[in-house]
C-alpha distance (Angstrom), angle and dihedral (degrees) to the residues before:
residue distance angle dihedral
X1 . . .
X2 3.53 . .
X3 3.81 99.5 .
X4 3.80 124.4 112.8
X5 2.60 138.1 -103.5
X6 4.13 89.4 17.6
X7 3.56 152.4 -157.9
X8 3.81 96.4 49.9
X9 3.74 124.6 -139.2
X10 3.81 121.0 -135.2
X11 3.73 126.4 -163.6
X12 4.09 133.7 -157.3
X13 3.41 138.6 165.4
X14 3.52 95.7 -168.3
X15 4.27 106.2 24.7
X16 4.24 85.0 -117.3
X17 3.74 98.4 69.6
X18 3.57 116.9 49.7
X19 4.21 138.6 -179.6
X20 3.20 145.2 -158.3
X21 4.09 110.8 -122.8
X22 3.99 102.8 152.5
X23 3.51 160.1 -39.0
X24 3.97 119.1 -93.0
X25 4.42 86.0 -158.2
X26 3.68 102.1 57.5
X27 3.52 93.1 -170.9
X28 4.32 128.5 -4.0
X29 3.83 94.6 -112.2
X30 3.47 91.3 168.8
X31 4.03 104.9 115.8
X32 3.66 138.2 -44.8
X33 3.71 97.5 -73.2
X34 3.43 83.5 70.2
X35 4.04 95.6 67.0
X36 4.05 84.9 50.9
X37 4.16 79.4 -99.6
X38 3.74 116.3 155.9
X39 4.36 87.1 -23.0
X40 3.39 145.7 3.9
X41 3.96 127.4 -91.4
X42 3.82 93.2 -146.7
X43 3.63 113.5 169.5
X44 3.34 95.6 1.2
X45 4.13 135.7 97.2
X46 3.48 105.7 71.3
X47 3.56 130.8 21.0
X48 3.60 128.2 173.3
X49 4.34 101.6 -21.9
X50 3.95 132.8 180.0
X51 3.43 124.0 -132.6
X52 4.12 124.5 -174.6
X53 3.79 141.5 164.5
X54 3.58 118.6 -123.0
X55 4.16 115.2 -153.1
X56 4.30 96.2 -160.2
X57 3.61 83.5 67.4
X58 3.20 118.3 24.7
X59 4.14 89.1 -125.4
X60 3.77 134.7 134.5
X61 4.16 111.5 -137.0
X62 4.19 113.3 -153.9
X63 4.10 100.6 -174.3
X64 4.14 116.6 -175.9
X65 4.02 139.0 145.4
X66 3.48 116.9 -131.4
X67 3.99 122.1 -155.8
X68 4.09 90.3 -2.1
X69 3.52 92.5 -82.7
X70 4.05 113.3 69.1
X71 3.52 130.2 53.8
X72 4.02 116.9 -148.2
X73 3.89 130.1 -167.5
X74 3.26 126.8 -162.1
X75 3.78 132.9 -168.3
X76 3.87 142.3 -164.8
X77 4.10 142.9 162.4
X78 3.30 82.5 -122.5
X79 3.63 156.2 31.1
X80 3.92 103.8 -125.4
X81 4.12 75.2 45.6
X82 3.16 149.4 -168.7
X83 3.72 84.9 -135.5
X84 4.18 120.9 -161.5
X85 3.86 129.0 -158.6
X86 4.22 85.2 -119.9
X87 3.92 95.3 169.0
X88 4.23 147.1 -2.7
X89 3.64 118.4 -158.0
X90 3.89 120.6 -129.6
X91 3.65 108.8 -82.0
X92 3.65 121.9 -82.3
X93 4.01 92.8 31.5
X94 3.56 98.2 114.9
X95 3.99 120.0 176.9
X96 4.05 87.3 -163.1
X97 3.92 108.5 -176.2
X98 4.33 91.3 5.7
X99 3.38 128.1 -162.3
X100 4.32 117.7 -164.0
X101 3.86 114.2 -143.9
X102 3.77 114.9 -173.1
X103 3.50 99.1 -171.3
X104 4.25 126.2 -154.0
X105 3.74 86.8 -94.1
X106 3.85 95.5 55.4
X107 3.80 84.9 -109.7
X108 3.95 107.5 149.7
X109 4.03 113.5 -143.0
X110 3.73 123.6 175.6
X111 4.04 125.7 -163.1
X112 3.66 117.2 -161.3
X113 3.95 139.1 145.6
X114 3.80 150.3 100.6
X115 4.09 122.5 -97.3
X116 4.11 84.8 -29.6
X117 3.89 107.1 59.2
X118 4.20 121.8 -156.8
X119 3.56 136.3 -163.8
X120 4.12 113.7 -140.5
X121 3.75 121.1 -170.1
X122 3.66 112.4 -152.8
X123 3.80 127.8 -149.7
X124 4.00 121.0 -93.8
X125 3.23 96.2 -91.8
X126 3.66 90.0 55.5
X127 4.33 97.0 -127.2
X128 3.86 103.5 97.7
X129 3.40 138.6 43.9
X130 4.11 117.5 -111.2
X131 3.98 96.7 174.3
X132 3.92 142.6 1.6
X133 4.37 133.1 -178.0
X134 3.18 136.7 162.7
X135 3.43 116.1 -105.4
X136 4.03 107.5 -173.6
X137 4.25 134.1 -27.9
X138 3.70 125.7 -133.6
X139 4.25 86.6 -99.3
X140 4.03 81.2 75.6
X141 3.49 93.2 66.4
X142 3.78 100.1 31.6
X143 3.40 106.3 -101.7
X144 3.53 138.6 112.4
X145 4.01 97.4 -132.4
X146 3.87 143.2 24.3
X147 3.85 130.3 -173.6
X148 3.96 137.6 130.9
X149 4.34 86.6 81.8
X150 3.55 117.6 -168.1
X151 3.89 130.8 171.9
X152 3.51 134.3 -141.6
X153 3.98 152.8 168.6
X154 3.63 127.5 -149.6
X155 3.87 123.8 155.9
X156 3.56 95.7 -24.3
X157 3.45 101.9 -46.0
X158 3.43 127.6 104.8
X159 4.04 121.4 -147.5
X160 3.89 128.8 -165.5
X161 4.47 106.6 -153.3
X162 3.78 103.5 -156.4
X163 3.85 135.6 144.3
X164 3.68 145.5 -137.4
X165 4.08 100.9 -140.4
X166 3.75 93.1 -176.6
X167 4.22 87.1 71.8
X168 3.74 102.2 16.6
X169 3.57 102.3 -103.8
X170 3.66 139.4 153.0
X171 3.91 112.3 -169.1
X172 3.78 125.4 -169.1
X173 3.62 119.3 -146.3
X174 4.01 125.0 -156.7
X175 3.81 137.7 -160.0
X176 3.85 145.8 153.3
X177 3.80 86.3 -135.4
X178 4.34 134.5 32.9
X179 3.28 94.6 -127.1
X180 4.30 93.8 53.2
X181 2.92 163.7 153.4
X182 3.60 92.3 -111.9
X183 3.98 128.6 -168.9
X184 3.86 125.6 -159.7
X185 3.56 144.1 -142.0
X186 3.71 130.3 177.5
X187 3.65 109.8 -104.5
X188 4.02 85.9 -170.1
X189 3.67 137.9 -22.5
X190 3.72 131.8 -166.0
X191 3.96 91.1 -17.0
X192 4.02 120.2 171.6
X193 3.31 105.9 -101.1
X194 4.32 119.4 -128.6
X195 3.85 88.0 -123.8
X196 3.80 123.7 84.8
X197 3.81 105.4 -116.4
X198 3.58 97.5 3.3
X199 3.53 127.4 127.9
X200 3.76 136.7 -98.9
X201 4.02 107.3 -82.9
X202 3.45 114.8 -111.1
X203 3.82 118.4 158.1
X204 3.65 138.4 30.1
X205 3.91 144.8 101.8
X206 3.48 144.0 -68.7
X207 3.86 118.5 -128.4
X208 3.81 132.5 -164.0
X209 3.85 114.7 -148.7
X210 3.73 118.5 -146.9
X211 4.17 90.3 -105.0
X212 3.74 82.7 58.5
X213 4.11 100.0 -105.4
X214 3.61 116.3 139.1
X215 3.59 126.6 -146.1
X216 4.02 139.6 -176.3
X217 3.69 122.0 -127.0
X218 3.42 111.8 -172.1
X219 3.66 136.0 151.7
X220 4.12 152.5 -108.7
X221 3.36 137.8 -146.7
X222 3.59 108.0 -121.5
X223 3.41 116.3 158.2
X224 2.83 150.1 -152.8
X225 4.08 76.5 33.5
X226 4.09 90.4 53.7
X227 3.84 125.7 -129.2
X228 3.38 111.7 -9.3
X229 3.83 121.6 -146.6
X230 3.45 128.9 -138.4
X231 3.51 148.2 174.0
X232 3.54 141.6 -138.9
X233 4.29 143.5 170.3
X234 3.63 115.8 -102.7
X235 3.89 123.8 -160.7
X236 4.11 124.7 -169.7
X237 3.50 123.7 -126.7
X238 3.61 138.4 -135.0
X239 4.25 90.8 -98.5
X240 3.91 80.0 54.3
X241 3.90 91.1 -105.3
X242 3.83 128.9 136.4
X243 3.45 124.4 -106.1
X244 3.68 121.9 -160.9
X245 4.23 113.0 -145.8
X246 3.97 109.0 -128.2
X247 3.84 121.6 -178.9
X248 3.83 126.2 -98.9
X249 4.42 83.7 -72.0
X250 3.65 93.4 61.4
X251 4.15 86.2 -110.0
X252 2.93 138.4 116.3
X253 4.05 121.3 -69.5
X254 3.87 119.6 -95.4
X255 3.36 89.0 -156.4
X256 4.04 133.2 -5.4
X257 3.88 131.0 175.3
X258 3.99 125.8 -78.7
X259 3.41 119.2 -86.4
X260 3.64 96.0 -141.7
X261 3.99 139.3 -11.1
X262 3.58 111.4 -42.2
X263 3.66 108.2 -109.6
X264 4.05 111.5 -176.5
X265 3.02 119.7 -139.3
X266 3.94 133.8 -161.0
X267 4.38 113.0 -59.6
X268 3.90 113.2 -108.3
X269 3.39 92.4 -147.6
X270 4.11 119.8 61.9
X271 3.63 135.7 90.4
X272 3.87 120.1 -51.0
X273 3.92 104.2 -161.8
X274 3.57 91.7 178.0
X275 3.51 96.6 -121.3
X276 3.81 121.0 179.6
X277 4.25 121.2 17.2
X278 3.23 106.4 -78.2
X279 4.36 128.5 68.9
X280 4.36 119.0 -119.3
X281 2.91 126.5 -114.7
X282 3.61 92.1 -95.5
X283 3.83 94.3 79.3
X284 3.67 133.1 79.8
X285 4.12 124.0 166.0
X286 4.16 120.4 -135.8
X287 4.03 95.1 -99.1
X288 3.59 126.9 -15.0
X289 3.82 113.8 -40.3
X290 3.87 134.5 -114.6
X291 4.16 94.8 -118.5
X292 3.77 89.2 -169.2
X293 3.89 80.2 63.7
X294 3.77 111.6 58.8
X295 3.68 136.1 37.5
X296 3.54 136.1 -173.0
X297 3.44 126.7 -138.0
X298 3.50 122.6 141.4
X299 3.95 83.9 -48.2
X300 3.65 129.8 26.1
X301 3.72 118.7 -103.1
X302 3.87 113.7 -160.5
X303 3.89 117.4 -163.4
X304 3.82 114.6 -167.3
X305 3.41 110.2 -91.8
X306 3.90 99.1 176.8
X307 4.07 135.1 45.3
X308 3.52 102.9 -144.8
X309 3.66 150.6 109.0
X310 3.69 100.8 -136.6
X311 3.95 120.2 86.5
X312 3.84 94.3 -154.2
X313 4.28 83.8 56.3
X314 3.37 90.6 54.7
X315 3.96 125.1 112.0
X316 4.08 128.4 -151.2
X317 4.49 92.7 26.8
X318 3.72 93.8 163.6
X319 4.20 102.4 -135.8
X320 4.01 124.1 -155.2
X321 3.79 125.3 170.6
X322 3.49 119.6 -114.9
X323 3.97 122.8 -129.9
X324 3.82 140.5 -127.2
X325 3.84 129.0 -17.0
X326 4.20 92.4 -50.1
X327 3.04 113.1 29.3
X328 3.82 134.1 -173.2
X329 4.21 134.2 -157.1
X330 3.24 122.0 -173.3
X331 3.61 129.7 -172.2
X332 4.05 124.3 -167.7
X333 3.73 96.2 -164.9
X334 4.13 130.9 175.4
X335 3.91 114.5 -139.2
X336 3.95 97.6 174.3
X337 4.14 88.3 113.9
X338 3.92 95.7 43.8
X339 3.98 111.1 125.5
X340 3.14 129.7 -141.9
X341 4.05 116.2 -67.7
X342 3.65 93.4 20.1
X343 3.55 131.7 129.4
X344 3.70 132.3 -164.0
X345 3.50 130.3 170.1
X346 3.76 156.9 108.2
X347 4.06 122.0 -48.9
X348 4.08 140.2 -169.9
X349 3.74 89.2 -146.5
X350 3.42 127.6 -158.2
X351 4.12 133.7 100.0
X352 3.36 93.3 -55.3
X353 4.11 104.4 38.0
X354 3.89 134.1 -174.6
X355 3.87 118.1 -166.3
X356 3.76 137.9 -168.8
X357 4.07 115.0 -153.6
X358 3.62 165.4 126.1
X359 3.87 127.6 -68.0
X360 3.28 122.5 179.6
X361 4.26 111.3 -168.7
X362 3.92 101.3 -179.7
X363 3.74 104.8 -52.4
X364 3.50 100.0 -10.0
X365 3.88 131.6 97.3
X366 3.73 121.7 -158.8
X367 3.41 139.7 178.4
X368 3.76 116.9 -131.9
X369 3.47 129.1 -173.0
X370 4.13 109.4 -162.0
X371 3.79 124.3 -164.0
X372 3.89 127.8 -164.5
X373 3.47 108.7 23.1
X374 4.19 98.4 166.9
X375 3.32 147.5 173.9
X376 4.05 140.3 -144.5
X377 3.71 98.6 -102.6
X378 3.72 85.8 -143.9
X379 3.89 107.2 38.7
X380 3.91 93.2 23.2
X381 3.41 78.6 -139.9
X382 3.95 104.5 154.6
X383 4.14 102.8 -107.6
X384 3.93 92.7 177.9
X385 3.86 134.0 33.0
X386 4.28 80.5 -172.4
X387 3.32 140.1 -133.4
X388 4.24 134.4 -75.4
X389 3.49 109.3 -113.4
X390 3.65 98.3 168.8
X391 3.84 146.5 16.0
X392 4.02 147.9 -178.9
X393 3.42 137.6 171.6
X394 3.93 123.0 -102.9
X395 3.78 135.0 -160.2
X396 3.90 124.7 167.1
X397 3.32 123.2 66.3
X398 4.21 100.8 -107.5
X399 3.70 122.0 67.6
X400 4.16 123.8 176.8
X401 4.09 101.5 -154.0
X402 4.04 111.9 -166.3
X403 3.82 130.2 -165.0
X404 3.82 118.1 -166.8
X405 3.76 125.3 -164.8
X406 3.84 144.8 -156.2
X407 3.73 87.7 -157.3
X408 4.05 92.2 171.3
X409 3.59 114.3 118.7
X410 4.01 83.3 -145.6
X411 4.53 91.5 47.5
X412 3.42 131.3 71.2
X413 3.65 102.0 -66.6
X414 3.74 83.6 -139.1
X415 3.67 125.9 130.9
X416 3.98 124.0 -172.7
X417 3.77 129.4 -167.3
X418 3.99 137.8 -139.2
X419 3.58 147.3 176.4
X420 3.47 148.7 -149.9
X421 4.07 137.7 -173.1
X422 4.11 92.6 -157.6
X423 4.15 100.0 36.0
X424 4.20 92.7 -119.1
X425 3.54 102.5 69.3
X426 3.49 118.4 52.3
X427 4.14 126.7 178.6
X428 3.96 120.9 -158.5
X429 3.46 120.9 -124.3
X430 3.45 131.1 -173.6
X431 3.49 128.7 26.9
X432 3.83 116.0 -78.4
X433 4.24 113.6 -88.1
X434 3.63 140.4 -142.1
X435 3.37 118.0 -108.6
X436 3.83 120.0 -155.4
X437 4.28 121.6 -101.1
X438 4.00 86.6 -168.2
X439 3.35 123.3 129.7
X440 3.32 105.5 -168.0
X441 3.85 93.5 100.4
X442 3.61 88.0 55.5
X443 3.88 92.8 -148.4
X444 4.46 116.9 82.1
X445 3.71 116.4 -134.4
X446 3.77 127.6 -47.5
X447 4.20 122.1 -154.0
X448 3.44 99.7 -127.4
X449 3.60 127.6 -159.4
X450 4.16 110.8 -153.1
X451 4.01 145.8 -173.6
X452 3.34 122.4 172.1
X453 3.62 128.8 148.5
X454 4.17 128.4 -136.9
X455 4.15 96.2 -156.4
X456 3.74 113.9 30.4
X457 3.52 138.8 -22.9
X458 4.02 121.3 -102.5
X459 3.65 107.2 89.6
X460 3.80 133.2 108.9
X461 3.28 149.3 -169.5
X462 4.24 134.6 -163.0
X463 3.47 121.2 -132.3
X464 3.87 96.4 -149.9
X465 4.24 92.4 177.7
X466 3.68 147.0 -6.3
X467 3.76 118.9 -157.3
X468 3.76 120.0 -166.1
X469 3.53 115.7 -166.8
């Protein structure tokens, strides 16, 4: 997407309990519109990417095609990273939805494409490509689309994962050899999903625990939230296909027993005070950032880095996923450097935005609540800079902003902002907003933390703490 740094790594112990330890794309150097220069990159960096560890040398392989046309590979001695731009593929090879097989022979095969799958073999160090065919199209199976490709080995067979969204269904594929002849089943196909108002599960992975129990993680669309994974047994049958275990419905399970010891791992909501000089993992800005903008230093300070009046325009908007069905972002923020024309603040981000902030117009600080910031959901080009529902006066220096969400795909879809000048007493303002249930930016809503100015660059502001709760 257009996040950075990208491509985020997740770890568990346990496939419950999950963390947030890196980023395999340090930074999306893939073209100007990636530094919000002369356009936008909205929606597009990374799509669906592969990412596997390879024993022989010791080496962590990140795999992804960016803008359909190049293929990138990343690689790093370890998962939480550093991670290094190691190779680009010739334009026009695009791995588009990947899937990295390293097979019992150290061989490296990737599967990839749209409708019309391939098979690519890729040299032995694992950076080029030394071979590609097709191997079967969606018309093999029936449908009229495949994507979501993923590659696997399991005694002697090899199995492509992949899914038809137009219906809902995730096929399984099955041969003695990558490169085919493959037959299919239907692993599942228009399924309830476990999620009030989410949609029918259709993609995902399989995973192999270390007591040899395989599961399927898959995902639902649950916006305004996003994609929402979950997880579910899988058995194997006597044709040496997967089954996936549904309740007594035929959907998928509310609820189902752990797959292994629960092993906790750190909340992802609390308060971030930013100590140290470097950001966690847990933050990613909307495009590449300005670096001569921000600092961190037990607080973030963010200088403008963009004259403008449109939120989607602006550079160094500090991003941070929100959590569970209601979630809350707070933002304790110091304004006494702002210049005049700026504005800084607290956002529900996504194509269509609302914001709560700071304005300073000469000597005078105001609060402003926007509404219907959007964006042409095929251009991205920004169609609204919204209107101002609501306003109060400010003096001080300090300011806490807070968004709250119904982030169910079954709630309200409302969100409602407040603010406070001590951090315990907070006062609404505004009336409450829609948020969108569209998919077609793939990603849900972010909390986004923004400064941009409207006259000239020079002003700042410090972000002294974020609280997710």
């Amino acid at each position: 997407m257009h996040f950075s740094p990208g491509a985020p790594v997740l770890k568990s112990y346990d496939l419950v309990n999950w963390e947030i330890i890196g980023h395999s794309v340090p930074t999306l150097d893939f073209g100007a519109n990636y530094n919000l220069d002369g356009g936008n990159a909205y929606r597009g960096g990374t799509w669906a990417s592969t990412l596997r560890y390879r024993k022989s040398n010791q080496l962590w392989y990140w795999i992804g095609c960016v803008n359909f046309w190049v293929t990138y590979i990343y690689t790093a001695p370890d998962a939480a990273g550093p991670w290094t731009q190691a190779a680009q593929l010739p334009g026009g090879t695009c791995y588009y939805d990947c899937g990295l097989l390293i097979d019992d022979d150290d061989s490296m095969y990737v599967v990839y494409g749209a409708t019309n799958v391939s098979v690519a073999q890729l040299s032995s160090d694992g950076l080029s490509q030394v071979t590609t065919q097709p191997v079967f199209g969606a018309a093999d199976a029936g449908a009229n689309g495949l994507e979501g490709n993923r590659l696997y080995k399991r005694n002697g067979y090899y199995y492509v994962l992949d899914d038809n969204p137009n219906t809902g269904t995730t096929y399984i594929w099955k041969s003695t050899s990558p490169w085919g002849p493959y037959t299919s089943k239907i692993l599942v196909s228009s399924i309830p999903s476990p999620t009030a108002g989410g949609s029918t599960p259709d993609q995902g992975s399989l995973i192999e625990t270390a007591d040899g129990n395989w599961y399927f993680m898959s995902f639902t669309w649950a916006y305004p939230l996003g994609r929402m994974p979950i997880l579910a047994p899988v058995t194997w049958g006597d044709d040496d296909f997967p089954i996936v275990t549904t309740d007594a419905n035929g959907g998928w399970g509310k609820s189902y027993a752990s797959p292994l010891t629960a092993h906790p791992t750190p909340s992802w909501t609390g308060t971030d005070k930013f100590e140290g000089t470097s950001l966690g993992p847990a933050w990613e800005w909307n495009h590449n950032p300005d670096s001569t903008k921000y600092s961190v230093n037990n607080g973030v300070t963010l200088s403008t880095a963009t004259v403008t009046y449109d939120l989607f325009s602006a550079r160094n908007t500090l991003v941070h996923r929100p959590d569970g069905p209601f979630p809350v972002g707070t933002v304790e923020m110091d304004f006494t450097n702002m210049a005049d024309g700026d504005r800084a603040g607290l956002s529900a981000f996504r194509d269509i935005s609302a914001s709560i902030g700071v304005w300073r117009n000469g000597d005078n600080y105001t609060i402003t609540v926007i509404e219907g910031m959007t964006q042409d959901e095929s251009t991205w080009a920004t169609t609204s800079n919204g209107t101002i529902s609501a306003t109060a006066g400010i003096t001080g220096g300090k300011v806490w902003f807070r968004a709250s969400l119904d982030a169910r795909s079954s709630g309200s879809t409302k969100g409602n902002f407040s603010y406070s000048t001590d951090g315990t007493t907070f006062t609404s303002l505004g009336p409450r907003y829609s948020l969108s249930t569209l998919y077609n930016l793939f990603v849900g809503y972010r909390f986004g933390i923004f400064n941009h100015a409207t006259k000239a660059l020079g002003g700042s502001v410090s972000i002294v703490s974020f609280t997710s709760a």
